[in-house]
N, C-alpha and C positions, 0 to 999 in steps of 0.2 A: 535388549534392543532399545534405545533411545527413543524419545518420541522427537516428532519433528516439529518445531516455534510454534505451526499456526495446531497442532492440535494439545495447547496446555491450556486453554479456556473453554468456556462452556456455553455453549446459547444464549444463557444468561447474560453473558456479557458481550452479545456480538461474532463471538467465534464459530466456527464449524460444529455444527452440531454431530453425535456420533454416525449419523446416518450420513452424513457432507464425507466427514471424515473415510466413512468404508469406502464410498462412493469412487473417492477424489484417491487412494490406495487402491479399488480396483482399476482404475482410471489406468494409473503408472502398472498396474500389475506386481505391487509389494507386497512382501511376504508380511503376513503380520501374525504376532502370536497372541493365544487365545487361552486362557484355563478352561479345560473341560477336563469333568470327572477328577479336581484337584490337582490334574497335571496338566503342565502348559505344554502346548502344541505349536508347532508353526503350520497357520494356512496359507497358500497362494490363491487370492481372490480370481475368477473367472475373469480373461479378458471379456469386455463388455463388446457388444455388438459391434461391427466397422461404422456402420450407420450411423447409433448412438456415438460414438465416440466423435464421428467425425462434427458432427450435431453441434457438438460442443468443445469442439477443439476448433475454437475460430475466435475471429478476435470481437469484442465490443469495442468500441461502440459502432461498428462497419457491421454487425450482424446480432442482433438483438437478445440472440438465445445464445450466441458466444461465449464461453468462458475464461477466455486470455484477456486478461488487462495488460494492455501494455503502456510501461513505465518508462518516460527516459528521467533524466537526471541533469539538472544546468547548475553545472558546477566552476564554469570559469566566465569570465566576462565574453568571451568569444560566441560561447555558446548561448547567452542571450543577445548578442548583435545578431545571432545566426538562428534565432528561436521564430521569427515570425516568419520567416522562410521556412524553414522547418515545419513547421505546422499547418504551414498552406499545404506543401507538396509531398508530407508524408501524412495516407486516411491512417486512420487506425491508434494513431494517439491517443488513450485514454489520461494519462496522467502525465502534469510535468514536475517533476520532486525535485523541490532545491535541496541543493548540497550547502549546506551553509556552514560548515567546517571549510571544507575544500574553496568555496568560493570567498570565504574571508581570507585565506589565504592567499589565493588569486590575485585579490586585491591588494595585500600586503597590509591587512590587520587581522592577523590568525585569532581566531577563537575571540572574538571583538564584533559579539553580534548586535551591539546596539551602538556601531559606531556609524556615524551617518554617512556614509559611501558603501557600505555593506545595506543599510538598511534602505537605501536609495536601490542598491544594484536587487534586490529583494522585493522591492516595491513596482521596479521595473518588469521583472518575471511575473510577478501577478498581474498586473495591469495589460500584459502581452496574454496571458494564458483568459485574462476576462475579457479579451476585444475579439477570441478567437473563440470563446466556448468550451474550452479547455480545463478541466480542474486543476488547481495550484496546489502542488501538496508542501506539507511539514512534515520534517521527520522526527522532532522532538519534542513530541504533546506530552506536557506532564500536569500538575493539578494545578502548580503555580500559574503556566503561563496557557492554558486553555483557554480564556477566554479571549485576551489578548490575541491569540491567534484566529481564534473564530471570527472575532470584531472587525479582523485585518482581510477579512476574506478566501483564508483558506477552507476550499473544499476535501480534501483528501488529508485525512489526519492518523498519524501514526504516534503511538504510545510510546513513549520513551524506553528503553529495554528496562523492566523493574520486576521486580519479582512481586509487585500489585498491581491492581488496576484502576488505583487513583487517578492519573491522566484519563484511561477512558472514561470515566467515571464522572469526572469532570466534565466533560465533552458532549457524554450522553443527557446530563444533568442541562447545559446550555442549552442543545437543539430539543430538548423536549422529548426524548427519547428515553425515557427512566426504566 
């Protein structure tokens, strides 16, 4: 059985601890396997109470004990002409993740992220997601360019897919989070 992205880290570095982990797989009701007495087993976790579950199947930042983050994504120029609207009239917005592949593209200089009409239409999205209270996320924090991103004002920071934690690492190291 495969594990799933968010459970390959460890507390240590910000990730779901094993306890988040059983939790968040009793949550979905996955079967998950277990060594016991040298043989591995598959368990099916108890569905957790209606109550609890419901407790926490809500969204933040509309409900405080919530645990749905919900994520949109502004990946073309339309959808920042169409982002301050958006965030008036829809609660529940916890994050807005530029797509900065897809929106250099948009633009018509693909994969040309420091080309200044990209980093203009980039600047535009953060500046719209900090006039509304909105966190701005990246989705390419690596150890290079963490600070430069911090500096730049995003709050929601995602690690580049690596098979280390140098980007976090990074990141953790800026805000004082060691």
């Amino acid at each position: 059985m495969s594990s799933a992205p968010w459970s390959r880290g460890n507390s240590d570095h910000g990730f779901f601890s094993s306890h988040d982990r059983q939790r968040h797989c009793a949550l979905c009701g996955v079967v998950r396997r277990h060594r016991i007495r040298g043989r591995t087993q598959s368990v099916r976790h108890q569905e957790p109470a209606r109550q609890e579950y419901y407790a926490k199947a809500d969204v933040w930042p509309l409900s405080p004990d919530g645990e749905i983050l919900v994520v949109i994504m502004c990946e073309e120029v339309s959808a920042i002409d169409n982002l301050p609207r958006i965030l008036k009239e829809v609660p529940g917005i916890g994050v807005v993740l530029i797509g900065e592949g897809d929106l250099s593209q948009n633009l018509g200089y693909p994969r040309q992220y420091d080309h200044p009409a990209v980093v203009e239409a980039m600047t535009a999205i953060r500046r719209i997601c900090n006039e509304r209270g909105v966190p701005c996320g990246h989705p390419h924090v690596d150890a290079h360019n963490a600070q430069k991103i911090v500096d730049e004002g995003y709050r929601f920071l995602m690690a580049a897919p690596a098979r280390t934690f140098a980007g976090l690492e990074a990141c953790r190291k800026i805000l004082g989070n060691h």
